[in-house]
ZAVEX-786228 format. One record per residue: residue number from 1; residue in three letters; chain; x, y, z of N, C-alpha, C, O in turn. Coordinates in nm, 4 decimals. Layout:
<NUM; "ALA"; "A"; <X; Y; Z>; <X; Y; Z>; <X; Y; Z>; <X; Y; Z>> ...
***
This chain:
<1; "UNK"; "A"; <-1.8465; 1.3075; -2.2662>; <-1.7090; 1.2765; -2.2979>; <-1.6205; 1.3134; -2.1786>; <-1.6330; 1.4197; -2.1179>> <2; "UNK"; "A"; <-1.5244; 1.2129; -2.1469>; <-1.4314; 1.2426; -2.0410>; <-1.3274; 1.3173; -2.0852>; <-1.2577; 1.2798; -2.1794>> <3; "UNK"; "A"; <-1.3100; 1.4168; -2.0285>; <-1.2182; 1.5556; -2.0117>; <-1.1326; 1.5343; -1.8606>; <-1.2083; 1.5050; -1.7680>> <4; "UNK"; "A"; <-1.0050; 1.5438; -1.8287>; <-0.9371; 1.5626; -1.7064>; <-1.0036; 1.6808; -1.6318>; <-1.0463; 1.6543; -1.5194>> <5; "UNK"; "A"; <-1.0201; 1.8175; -1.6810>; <-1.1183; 1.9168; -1.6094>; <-1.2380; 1.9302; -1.5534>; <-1.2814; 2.0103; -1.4706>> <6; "UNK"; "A"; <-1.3187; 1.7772; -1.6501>; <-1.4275; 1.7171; -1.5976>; <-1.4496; 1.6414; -1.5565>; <-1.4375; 1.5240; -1.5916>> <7; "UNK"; "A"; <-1.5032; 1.7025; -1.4374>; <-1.5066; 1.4969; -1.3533>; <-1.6579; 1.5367; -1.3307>; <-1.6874; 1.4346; -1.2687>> <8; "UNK"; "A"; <-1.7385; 1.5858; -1.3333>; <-1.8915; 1.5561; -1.3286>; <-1.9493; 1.3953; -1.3478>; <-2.0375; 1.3284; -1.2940>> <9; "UNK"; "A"; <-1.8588; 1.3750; -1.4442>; <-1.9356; 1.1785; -1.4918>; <-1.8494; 1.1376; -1.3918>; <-1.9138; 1.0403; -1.3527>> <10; "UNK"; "A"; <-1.7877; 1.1392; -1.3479>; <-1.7167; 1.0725; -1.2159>; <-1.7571; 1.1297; -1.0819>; <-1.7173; 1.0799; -0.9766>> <11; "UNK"; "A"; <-1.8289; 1.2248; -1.0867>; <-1.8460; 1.2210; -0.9263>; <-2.0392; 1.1271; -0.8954>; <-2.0908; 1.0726; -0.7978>> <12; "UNK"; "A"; <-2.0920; 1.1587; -1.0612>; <-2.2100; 1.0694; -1.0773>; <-2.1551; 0.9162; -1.0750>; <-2.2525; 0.8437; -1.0549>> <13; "UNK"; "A"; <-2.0900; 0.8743; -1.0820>; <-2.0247; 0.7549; -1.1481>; <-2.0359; 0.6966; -0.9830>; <-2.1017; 0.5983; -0.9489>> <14; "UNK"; "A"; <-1.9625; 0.7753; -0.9016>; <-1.9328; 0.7583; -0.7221>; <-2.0567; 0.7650; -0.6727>; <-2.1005; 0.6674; -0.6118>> <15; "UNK"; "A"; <-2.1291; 0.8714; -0.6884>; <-2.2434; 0.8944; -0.5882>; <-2.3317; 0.7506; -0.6148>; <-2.3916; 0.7010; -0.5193>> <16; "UNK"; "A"; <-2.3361; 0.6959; -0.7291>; <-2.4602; 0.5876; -0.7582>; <-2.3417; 0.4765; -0.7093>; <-2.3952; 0.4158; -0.6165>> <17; "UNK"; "A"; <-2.2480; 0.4392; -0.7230>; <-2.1650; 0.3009; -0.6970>; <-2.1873; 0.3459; -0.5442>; <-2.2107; 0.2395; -0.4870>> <18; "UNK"; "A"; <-2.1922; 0.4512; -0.4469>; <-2.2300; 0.4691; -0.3063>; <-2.3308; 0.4510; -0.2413>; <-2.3482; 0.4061; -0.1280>> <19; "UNK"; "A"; <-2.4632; 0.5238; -0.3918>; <-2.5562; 0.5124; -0.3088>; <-2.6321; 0.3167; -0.3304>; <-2.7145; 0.2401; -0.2803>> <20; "UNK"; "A"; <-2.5600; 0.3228; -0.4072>; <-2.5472; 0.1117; -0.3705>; <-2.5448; 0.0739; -0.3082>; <-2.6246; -0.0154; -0.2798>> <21; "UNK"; "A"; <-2.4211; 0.1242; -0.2145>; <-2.3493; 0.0339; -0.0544>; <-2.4824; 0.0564; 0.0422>; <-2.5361; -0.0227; 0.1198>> <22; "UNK"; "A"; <-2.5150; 0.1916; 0.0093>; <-2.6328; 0.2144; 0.1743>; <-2.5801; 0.2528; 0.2733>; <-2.6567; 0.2651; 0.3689>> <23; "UNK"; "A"; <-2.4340; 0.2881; 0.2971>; <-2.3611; 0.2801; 0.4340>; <-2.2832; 0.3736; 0.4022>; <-2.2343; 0.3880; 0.2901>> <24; "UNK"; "A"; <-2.2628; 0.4539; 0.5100>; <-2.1345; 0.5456; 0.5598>; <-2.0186; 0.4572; 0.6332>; <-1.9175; 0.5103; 0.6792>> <25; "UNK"; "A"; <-2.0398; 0.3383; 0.6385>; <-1.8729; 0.3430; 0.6807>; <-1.8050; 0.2646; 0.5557>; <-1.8348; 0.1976; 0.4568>> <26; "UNK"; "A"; <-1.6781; 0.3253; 0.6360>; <-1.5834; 0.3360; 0.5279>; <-1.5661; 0.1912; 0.4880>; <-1.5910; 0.1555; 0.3729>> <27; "UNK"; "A"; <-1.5323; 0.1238; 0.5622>; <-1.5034; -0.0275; 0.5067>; <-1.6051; -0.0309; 0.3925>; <-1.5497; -0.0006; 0.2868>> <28; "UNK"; "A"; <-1.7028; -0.0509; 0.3817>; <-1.8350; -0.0740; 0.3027>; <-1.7901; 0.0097; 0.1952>; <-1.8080; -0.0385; 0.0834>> <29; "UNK"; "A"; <-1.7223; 0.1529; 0.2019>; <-1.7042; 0.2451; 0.0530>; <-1.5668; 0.1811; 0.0328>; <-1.5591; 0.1602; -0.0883>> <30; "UNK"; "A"; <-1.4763; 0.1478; 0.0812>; <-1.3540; 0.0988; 0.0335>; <-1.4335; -0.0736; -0.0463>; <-1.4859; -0.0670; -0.1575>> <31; "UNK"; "A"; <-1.4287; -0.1954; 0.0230>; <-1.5335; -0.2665; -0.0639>; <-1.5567; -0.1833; -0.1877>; <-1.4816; -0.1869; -0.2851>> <32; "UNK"; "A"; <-1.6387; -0.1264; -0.1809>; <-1.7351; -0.1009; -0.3268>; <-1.5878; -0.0658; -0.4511>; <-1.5548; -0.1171; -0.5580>> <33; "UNK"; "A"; <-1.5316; 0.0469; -0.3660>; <-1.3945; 0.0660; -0.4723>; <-1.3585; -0.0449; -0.5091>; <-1.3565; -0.0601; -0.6312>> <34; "UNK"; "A"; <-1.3255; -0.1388; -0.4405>; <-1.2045; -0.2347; -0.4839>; <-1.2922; -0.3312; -0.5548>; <-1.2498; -0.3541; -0.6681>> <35; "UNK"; "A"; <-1.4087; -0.3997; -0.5221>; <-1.5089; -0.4619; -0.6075>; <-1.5917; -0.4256; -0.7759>; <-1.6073; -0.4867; -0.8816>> <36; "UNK"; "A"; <-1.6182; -0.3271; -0.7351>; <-1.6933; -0.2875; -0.8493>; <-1.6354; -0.1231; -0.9368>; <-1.6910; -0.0585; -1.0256>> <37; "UNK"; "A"; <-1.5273; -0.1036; -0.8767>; <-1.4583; 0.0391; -0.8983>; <-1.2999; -0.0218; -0.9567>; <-1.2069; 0.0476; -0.9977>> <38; "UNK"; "A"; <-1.3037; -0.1400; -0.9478>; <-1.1298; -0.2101; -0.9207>; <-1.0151; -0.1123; -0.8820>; <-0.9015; -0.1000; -0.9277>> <39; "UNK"; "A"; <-1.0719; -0.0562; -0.7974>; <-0.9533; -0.0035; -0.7095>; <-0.8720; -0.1247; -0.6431>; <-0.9134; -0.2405; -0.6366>> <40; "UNK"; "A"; <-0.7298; -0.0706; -0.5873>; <-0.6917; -0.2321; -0.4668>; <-0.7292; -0.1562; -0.3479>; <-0.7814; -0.0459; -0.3317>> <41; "UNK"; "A"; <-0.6817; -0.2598; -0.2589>; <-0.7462; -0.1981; -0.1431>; <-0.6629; -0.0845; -0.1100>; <-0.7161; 0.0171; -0.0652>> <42; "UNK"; "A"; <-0.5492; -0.0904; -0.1257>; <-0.4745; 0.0290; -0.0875>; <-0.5100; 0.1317; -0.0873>; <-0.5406; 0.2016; 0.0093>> <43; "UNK"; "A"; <-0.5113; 0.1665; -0.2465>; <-0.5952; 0.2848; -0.3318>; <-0.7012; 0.3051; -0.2791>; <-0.7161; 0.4220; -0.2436>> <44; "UNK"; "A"; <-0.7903; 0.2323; -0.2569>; <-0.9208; 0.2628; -0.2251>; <-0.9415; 0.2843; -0.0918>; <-1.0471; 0.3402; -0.0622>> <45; "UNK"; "A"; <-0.8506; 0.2471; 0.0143>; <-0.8661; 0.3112; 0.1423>; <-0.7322; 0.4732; 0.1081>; <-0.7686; 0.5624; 0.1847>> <46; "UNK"; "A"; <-0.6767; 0.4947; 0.0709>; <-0.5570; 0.5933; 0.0545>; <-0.7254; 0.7334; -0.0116>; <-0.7659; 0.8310; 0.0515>> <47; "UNK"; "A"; <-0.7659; 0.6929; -0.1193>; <-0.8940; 0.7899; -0.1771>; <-0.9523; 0.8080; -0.0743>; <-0.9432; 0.9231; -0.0317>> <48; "UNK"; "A"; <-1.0351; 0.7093; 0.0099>; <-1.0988; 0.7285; 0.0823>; <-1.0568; 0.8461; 0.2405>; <-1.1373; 0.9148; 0.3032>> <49; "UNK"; "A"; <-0.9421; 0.8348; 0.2590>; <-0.8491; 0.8915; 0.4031>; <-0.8364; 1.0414; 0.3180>; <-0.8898; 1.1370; 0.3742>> <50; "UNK"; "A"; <-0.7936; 1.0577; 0.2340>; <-0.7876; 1.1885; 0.1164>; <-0.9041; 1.2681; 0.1384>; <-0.9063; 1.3797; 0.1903>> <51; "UNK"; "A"; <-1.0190; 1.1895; 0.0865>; <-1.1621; 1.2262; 0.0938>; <-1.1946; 1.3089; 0.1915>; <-1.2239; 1.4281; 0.1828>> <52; "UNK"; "A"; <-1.1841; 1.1965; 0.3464>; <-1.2466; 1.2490; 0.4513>; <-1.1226; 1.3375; 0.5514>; <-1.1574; 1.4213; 0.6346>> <53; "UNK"; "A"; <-1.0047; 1.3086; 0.5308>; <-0.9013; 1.4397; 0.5887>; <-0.9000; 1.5717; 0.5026>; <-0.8428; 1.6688; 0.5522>> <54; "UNK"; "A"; <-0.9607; 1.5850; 0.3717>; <-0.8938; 1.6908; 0.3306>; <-1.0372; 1.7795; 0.2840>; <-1.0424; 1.9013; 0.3010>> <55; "UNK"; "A"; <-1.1535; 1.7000; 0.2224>; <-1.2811; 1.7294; 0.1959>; <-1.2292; 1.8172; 0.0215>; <-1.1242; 1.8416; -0.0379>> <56; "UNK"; "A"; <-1.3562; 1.8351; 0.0024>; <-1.3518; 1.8841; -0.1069>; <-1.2958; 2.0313; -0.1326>; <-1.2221; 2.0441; -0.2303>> <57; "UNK"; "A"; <-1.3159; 2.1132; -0.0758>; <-1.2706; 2.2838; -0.1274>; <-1.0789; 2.2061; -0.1451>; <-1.0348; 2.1800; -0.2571>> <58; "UNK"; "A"; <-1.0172; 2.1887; -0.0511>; <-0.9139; 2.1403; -0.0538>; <-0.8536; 2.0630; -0.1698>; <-0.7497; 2.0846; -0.2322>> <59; "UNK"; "A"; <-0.9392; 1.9735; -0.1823>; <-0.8817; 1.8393; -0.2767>; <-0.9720; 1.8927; -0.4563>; <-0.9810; 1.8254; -0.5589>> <60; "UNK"; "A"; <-1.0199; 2.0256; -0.4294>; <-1.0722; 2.0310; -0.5730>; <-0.9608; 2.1179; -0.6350>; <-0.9387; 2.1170; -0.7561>> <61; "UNK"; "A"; <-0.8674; 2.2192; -0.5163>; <-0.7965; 2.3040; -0.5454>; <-0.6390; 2.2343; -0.5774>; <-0.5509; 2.2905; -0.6425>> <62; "UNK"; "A"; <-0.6277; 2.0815; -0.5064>; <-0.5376; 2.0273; -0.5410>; <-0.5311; 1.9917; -0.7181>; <-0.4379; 2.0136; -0.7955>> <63; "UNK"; "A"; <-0.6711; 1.9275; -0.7471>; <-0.6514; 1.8675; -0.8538>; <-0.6728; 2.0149; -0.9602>; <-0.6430; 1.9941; -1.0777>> <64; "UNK"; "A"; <-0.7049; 2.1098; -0.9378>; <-0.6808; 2.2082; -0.9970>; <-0.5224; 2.2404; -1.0161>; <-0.5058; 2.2527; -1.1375>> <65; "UNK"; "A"; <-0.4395; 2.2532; -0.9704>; <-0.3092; 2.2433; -0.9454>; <-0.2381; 2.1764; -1.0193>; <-0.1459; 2.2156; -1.0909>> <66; "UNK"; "A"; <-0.3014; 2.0118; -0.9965>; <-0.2309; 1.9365; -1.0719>; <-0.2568; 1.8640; -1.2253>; <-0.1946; 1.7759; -1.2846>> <67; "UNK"; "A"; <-0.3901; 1.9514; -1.2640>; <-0.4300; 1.9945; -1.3865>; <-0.3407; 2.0750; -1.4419>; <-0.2517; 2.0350; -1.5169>> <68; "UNK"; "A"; <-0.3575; 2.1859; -1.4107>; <-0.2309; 2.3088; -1.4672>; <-0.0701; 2.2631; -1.4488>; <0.0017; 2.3254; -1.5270>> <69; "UNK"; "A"; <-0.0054; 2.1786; -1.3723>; <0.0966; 2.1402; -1.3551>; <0.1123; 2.0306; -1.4778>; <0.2195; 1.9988; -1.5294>> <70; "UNK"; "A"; <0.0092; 1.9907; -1.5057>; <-0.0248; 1.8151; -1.5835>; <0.1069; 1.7255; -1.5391>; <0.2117; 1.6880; -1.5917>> <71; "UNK"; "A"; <0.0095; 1.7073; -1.3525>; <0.0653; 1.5784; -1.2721>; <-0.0584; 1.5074; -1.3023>; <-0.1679; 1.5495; -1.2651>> <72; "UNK"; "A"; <-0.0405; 1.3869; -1.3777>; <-0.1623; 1.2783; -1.4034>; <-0.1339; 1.1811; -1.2674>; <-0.2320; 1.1652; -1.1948>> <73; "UNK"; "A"; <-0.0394; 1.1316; -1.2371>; <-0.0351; 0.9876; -1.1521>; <0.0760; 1.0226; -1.0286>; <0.1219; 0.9378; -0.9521>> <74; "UNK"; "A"; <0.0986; 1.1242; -1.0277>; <0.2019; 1.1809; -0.9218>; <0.2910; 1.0619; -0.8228>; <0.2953; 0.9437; -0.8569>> <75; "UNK"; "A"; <0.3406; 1.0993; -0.7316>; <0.4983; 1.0166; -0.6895>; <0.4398; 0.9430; -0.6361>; <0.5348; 0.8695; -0.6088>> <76; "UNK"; "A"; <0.3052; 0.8642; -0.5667>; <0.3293; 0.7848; -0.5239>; <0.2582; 0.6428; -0.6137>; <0.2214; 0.5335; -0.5706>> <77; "UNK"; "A"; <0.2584; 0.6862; -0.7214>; <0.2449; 0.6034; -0.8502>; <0.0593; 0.5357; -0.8299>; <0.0230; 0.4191; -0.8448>> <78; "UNK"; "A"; <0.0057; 0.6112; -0.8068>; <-0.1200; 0.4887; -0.7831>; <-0.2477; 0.5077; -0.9509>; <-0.3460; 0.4344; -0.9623>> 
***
Protein backbone atom coordinates (compact mmCIF):
# COMPACT_ATOMS: atom_id res chain seq x y z
CA UNK A 1 0.00 0.00 0.00
CA UNK A 2 1.19 3.48 -0.94
CA UNK A 3 1.98 5.64 2.09
CA UNK A 4 3.73 9.33 1.35
CA UNK A 5 6.54 8.02 4.02
CA UNK A 6 6.86 5.12 1.77
CA UNK A 7 8.35 5.18 -1.27
CA UNK A 8 10.04 1.66 -1.28
CA UNK A 9 7.29 0.63 -4.19
CA UNK A 10 8.54 3.61 -5.94
CA UNK A 11 12.04 3.42 -5.81
CA UNK A 12 11.31 -0.54 -7.08
CA UNK A 13 8.87 0.90 -9.48
CA UNK A 14 12.25 3.23 -10.93
CA UNK A 15 14.94 0.80 -10.56
CA UNK A 16 12.97 -1.87 -13.01
CA UNK A 17 11.42 1.06 -15.52
CA UNK A 18 15.66 1.82 -15.51
CA UNK A 19 16.86 -1.24 -15.50
CA UNK A 20 14.72 -1.43 -18.94
CA UNK A 21 16.50 1.50 -20.60
CA UNK A 22 20.09 -0.35 -20.14
CA UNK A 23 21.71 3.11 -20.18
CA UNK A 24 23.11 5.71 -17.93
CA UNK A 25 22.51 8.55 -19.93
CA UNK A 26 20.23 10.74 -19.07
CA UNK A 27 18.36 11.36 -22.24
CA UNK A 28 17.49 7.54 -22.30
CA UNK A 29 16.18 7.96 -18.28
CA UNK A 30 14.30 11.16 -19.12
CA UNK A 31 12.61 9.08 -22.34
CA UNK A 32 11.64 6.31 -20.07
CA UNK A 33 9.95 9.03 -17.58
CA UNK A 34 8.06 10.73 -20.07
CA UNK A 35 7.08 7.41 -22.07
CA UNK A 36 6.28 4.87 -19.78
CA UNK A 37 6.38 6.96 -16.31
CA UNK A 38 4.15 9.93 -18.12
CA UNK A 39 6.21 12.35 -16.80
CA UNK A 40 6.56 15.60 -19.49
CA UNK A 41 9.66 16.21 -20.46
CA UNK A 42 10.16 18.99 -18.25
CA UNK A 43 9.45 17.06 -15.13
CA UNK A 44 11.33 14.36 -16.12
CA UNK A 45 14.51 16.15 -16.99
CA UNK A 46 13.86 18.79 -13.69
CA UNK A 47 13.73 14.86 -11.42
CA UNK A 48 16.38 13.82 -13.21
CA UNK A 49 18.98 17.30 -12.61
CA UNK A 50 17.48 16.94 -8.73
CA UNK A 51 18.64 13.35 -8.75
CA UNK A 52 22.08 13.79 -9.98
CA UNK A 53 22.90 17.53 -8.33
CA UNK A 54 21.64 16.76 -5.04
CA UNK A 55 21.88 12.66 -4.65
CA UNK A 56 20.11 10.98 -2.18
CA UNK A 57 21.24 11.74 1.67
CA UNK A 58 20.16 15.32 0.50
CA UNK A 59 16.96 14.81 -1.39
CA UNK A 60 15.77 12.03 1.25
CA UNK A 61 16.19 14.76 3.99
CA UNK A 62 14.31 17.16 1.75
CA UNK A 63 11.35 14.99 1.31
CA UNK A 64 11.56 14.28 4.94
CA UNK A 65 10.94 17.95 5.52
CA UNK A 66 8.39 18.20 3.27
CA UNK A 67 6.55 15.26 4.74
CA UNK A 68 6.45 16.90 8.17
CA UNK A 69 5.70 20.33 6.60
CA UNK A 70 2.85 18.36 4.32
CA UNK A 71 4.31 20.23 1.09
CA UNK A 72 2.73 17.60 -1.46
CA UNK A 73 3.34 19.61 -4.92
CA UNK A 74 5.32 22.66 -3.71
CA UNK A 75 5.72 26.21 -5.73
CA UNK A 76 6.78 25.16 -8.69
CA UNK A 77 3.53 23.21 -9.24
CA UNK A 78 4.83 20.00 -10.99
Amino acid sequence: MYTPENVTMLVEEYRDLFDDVGSDALYSLEEALTHAADWTPEAAEHLLRLATAYGSFMLRNALAISLALDIEDGELGF
